[in-house]
N, C-alpha and C positions, 0 to 999 in steps of 0.2 A: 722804329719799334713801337709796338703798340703795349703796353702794362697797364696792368690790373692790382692796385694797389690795395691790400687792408688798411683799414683805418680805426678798428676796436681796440687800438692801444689809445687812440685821442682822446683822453679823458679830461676835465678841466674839477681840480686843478692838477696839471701833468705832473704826469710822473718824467722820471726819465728817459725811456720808452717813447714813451706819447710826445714827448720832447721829441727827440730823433724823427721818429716819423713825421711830425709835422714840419720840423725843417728841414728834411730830407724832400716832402712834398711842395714846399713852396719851389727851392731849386729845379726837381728835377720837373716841374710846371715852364719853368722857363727855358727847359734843354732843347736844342733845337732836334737829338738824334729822335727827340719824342714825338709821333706824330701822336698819339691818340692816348690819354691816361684815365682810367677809369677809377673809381672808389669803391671799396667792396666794405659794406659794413652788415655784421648779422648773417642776413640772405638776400641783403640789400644793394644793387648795382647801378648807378649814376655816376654820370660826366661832372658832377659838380661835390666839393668836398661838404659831405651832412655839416649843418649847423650841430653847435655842440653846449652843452648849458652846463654850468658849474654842479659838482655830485661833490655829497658830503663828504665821500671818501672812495678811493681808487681801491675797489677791492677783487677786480679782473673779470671775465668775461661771464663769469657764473652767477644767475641769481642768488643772491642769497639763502632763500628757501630751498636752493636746490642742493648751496655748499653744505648742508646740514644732513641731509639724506645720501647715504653709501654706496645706495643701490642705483639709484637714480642718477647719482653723477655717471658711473657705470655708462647706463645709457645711454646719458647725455654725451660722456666719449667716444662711443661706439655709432652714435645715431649722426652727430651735428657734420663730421668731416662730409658723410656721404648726399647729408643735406645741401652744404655747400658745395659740394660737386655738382649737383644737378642743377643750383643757383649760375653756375660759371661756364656752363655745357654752350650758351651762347657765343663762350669767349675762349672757343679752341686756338685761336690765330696770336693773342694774347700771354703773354710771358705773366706772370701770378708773383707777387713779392710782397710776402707774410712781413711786417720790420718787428715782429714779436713770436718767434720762435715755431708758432704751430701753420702748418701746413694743409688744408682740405687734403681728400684723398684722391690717385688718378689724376692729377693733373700731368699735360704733356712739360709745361715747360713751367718752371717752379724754383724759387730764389726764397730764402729765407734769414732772415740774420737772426743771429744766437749771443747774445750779450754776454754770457757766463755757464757755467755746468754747473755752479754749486748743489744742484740739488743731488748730482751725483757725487762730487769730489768732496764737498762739506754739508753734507745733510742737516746735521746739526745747526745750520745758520737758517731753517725753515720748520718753521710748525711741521710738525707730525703727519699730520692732515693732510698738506698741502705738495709734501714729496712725492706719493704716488702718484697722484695724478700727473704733476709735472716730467716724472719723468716719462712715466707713459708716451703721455703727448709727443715729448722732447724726441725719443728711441723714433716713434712715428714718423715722425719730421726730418727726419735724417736721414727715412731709409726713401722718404717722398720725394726729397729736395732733388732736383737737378745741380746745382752747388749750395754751398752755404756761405753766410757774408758772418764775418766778426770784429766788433769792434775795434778790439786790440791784439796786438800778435799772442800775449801770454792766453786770450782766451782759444786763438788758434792752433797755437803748442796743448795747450788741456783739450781739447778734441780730436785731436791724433794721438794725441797719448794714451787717453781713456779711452777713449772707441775704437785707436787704428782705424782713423779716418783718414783718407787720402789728403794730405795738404795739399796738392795738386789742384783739387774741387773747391779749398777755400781761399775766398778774398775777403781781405781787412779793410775796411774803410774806418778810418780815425772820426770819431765823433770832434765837436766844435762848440765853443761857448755863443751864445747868441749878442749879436751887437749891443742889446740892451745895455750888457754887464761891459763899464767901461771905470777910469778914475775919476770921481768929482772933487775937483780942487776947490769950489766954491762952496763954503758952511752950509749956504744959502738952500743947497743943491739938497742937502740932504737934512735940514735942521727941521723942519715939519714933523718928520719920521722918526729922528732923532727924540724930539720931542712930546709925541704921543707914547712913544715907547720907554722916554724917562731912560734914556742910554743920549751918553755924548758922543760925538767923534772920536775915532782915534780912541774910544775909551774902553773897548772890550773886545776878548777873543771871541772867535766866530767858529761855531760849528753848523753845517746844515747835514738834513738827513733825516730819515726813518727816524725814528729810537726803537733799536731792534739789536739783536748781540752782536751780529757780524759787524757793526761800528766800532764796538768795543769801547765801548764810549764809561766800563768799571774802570778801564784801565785809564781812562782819560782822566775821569775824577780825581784818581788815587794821582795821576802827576799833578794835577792841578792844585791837589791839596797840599803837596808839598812846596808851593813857590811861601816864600817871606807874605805873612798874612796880610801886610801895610802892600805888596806887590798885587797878592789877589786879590783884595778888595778894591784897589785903585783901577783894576781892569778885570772886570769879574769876566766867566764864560758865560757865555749867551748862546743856548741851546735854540736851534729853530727845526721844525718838522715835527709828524706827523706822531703818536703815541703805539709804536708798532707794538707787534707779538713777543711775550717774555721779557718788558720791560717794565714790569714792578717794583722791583732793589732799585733799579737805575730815578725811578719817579721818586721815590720815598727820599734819594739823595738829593733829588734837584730842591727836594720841598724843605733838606735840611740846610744845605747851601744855599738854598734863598735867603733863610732865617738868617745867616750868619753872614750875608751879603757879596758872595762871591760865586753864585750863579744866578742867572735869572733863564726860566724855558719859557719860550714864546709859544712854544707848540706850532700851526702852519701857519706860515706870511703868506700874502697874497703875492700871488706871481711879478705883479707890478710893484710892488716894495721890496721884492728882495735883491734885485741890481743895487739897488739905493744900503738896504740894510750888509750887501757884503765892502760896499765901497767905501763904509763909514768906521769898517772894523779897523781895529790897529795890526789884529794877526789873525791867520785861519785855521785851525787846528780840524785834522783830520784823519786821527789813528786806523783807520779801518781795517780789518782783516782780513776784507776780500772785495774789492768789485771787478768788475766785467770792463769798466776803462775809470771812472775817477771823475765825473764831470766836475765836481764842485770845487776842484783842484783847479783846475781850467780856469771855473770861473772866475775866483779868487783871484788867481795871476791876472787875470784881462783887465779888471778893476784896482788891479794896482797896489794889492794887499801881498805883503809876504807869508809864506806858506811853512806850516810843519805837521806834515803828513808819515805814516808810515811808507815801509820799501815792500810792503807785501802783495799779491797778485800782479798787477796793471799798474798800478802807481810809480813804481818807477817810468815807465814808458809816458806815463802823461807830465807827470812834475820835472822829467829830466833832472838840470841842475842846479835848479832857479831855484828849490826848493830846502829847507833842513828836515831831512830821512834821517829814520832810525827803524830799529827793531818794534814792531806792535804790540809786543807784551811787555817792551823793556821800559818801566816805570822813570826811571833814574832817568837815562836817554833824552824820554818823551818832554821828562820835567824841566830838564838843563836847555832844550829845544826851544821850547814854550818860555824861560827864562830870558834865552837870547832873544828870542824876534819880539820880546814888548819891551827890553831894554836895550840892547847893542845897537845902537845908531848906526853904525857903519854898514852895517850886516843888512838893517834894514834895506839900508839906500841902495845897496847891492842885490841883493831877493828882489825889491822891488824893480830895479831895471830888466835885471834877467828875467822873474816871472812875466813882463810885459814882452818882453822878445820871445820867449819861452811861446806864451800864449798867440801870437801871431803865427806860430809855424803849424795851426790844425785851422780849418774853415768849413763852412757847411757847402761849399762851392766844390773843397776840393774831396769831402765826401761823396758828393752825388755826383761829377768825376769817376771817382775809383769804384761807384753802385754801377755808372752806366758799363765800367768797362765789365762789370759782373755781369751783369746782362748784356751784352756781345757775345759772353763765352757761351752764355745760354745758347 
C-alpha cells in the first residue's frame, strides 16, 4: 500500500492527537505491507516527516488572526479542503489518513480517525466559538471518509448513535502509552526533578491535563478538600497542564490551596519530565467527564502509580480493573477513592500490579496493526 499521511496534528509540545499520530507514524514507518508513505502538511507533500519546533501553545490549525475574524474562517472552511485537493491530485493511487478528524475534499480513497463527538454530544465542554466550526468540519468528514477509525468502542457507539453511522465502516484502534512512561524504583531516578520542583516521592497526587471543565477538576478540589487536612497537606494534589478555556474559579482555587498547602499547579511539564513526574506520584487522580480514550490513565498504570479515575465515557474501557471508579460528580465517592489509594497499603500493592498488567494489554505496534487492517478494507 501506498499512504499519505497528515501530520498538522504534530505539534511540539504534543498534544494527544499529535501524540497518536506520531507513534502511529514511527510503526507504521516500519510496516512491511507499506511500500510507499508520504507526509502531508499544510499543502505540503514529502517522503520525509517536517522537522517540528517547540510552539507556545497547541491552538490547532487556524492562524490566530484568522480564529478572530467569522467571516474569514468561513472561507478559510470553504477554500482550504479544495486547496488540498489540488495539493494531492498527484497521489490518486494513494490511500489519505487525516489521524485528526478533517478530511480534504474528493478524495478517492480516505481514512480518517475521530477521537470523540463532543462537540456534538456535549457542547458545553467547548468554547462557543469553537463548536461550529468543528462541527462543520466533522459532518464534512464523515460524508468524505471512505471508513472512519476510533479510538475506543464508546467513541464508536456515540457515532452510530448520533449520526446512524454504519458501524460496519468503523474500526477501533486502541491507543498506547509510550515506553518512556515506565516505574523508577530508584530515588536517584527521579530526585533532580523531585527536587526542582520541591515535590518528594511518593509524596503527591497527580493530575495531568488541560484545565478546562470537561476534567471536572471543581469537582476534584471539592473531594480533595474533604480528605483529614494533616492527610492533604502530607500529599498535596499537583495539578500539571496547560491553562484552558473557562478555567478562572478553578485558577483562583489552585492560588488558594497553594496558600493553605495542599495544592501546587505546575501549569505544562516538559514532555521529557513528565514519565519522571507521573512515576514519582503516590496516586493519579483523574475525575474526567468525557474523553475520546483516557491516555493519562494508561500512562499512570505503565509507571506503576495506582489510579482513581471516573466511569464516565471511555474510561472504563481503558482503566478496566486495575483502577478505583466511581461516579464523576459523586464528591463523597471521589473523596473516600482518593483516601484509599494514598493510605490503604494492600490496595495499593494490588492497583499497582493490576494497573501494570492492565497497561501491557494496549501497544502502539498493535494499533498500527488494527490502522493497517483499516486500510486493507480501503
Amino acid at each position: 500500500m501506498k499512504i499519505v499521511f497528515a501530520t498538522d496534528a504534530i505539534k511540539y509540545p504534543l498534544t494527544g492527537i499529535g501524540r497518536y499520530a506520531l507513534e502511529l507514524i514511527n510503526q507504521l514507518q516500519q510496516a512491511p505491507e507499506i511500500t510507499q508513505l508520504r507526509y502531508f502538511r499544510g499543502l505540503h507533500i514529502g517522503d520525509r516527516l517536517p522537522e517540528y519546533h517547540v510552539q507556545p501553545s497547541a491552538s490547532g490549525a487556524l492562524p490566530g488572526w484568522l480564529k478572530r475574524r467569522a467571516l474569514l474562517i468561513e472561507a478559510f472552511r470553504a477554500i482550504y479542503p479544495r486547496l488540498q485537493k489540488r495539493a494531492l491530485r498527484p497521489y490518486k493511487d494513494f490511500l489519505y489518513h487525516s489521524p485528526n478528524y478533517y478530511l480534504p475534499a474528493g478524495l478517492p480513497r480516505a481514512i480518517t480517525t475521530f477521537h470523540d463527538i463532543s462537540v456534538f454530544t456535549t457542547p458545553e465542554f467547548h468554547p462557543s466559538g469553537r463548536v461550529r466550526y468543528l462541527a462543520q468540519e466533522m459532518e464534512a468528514s464523515l460524508t468524505r471518509a471512505s471508513r472512519i477509525i476510533t479510538v475506543s468502542e464508546f467513541s464508536k457507539r456515540e457515532l452510530v448513535r448520533y449520526f446512524n453511522y454504519p458501524a460496519a465502516k468503523i474500526d477501533v484502534t486502541c491507543l498506547a502509552c509510550s515506553e518512556v512512561f515506565y516505574p523508577r524504583a530508584a530515588a536517584s531516578a527521579v530526585a533532580p526533578l523531585m527536587q526542582r520542583l520541591e515535590l518528594s516521592a511518593e509524596g503527591y497526587s497527580l493530575f495531568t491535563g488541560t484545565i478546562e471543565p470537561r476534567k471536572n477538576l471543581t469537582v476534584l478540589l471539592d473531594a480533595y478538600e474533604q480528605l483529614p487536612q494533616a492527610l492533604r497537606q502530607r500529599y498535596p494534589l499537583v495539578l500539571s497542564g496547560y491553562k484552558g478555556w473557562g478555567s478562572g474559579a478553578e485558577h483562583q482555587r489552585f492560588e488558594r490551596g497553594s496558600r493553605e498547602g495542599w495544592v501546587k499547579y505546575l501549569g505544562y511539564v516538559a514532555q521529557e519530565e513528565l514519565p519522571i513526574l507521573f512515576a514519582a506520584a503516590r496516586l493519579f487522580v483523574f475525575p474526567s467527564l468525557y474523553e475520546g480514550f483516557g491516555l493519562p490513565v494508561l500512562e499512570a498504570m505503565a509507571s506503576g502509580v495506582p489510579v482513581v479515575c471516573s466511569n464516565a465515557a471511555s474510561l472504563p474501557e481503558v482503566a478496566g480493573d486495575a483502577a478505583f471508579i466511581c461516579e464523576p460528580q459523586d464528591v463523597d465517592a471521589l473523596s473516600a477513592g482518593i483516601a484509599r489509594g494514598l493510605q490503604d497499603e494492600a490496595w495499593r500493592t494490588q492497583a499497582r500490579v493490576a494497573g501494570l498488567a492492565n497497561a501491557q494489554k494496549f501497544s502502539w505496534q498493535r494499533c498500527a496493526q488494527d490502522t493497517i487492517k483499516a486500510y486493507f478494507k480501503v
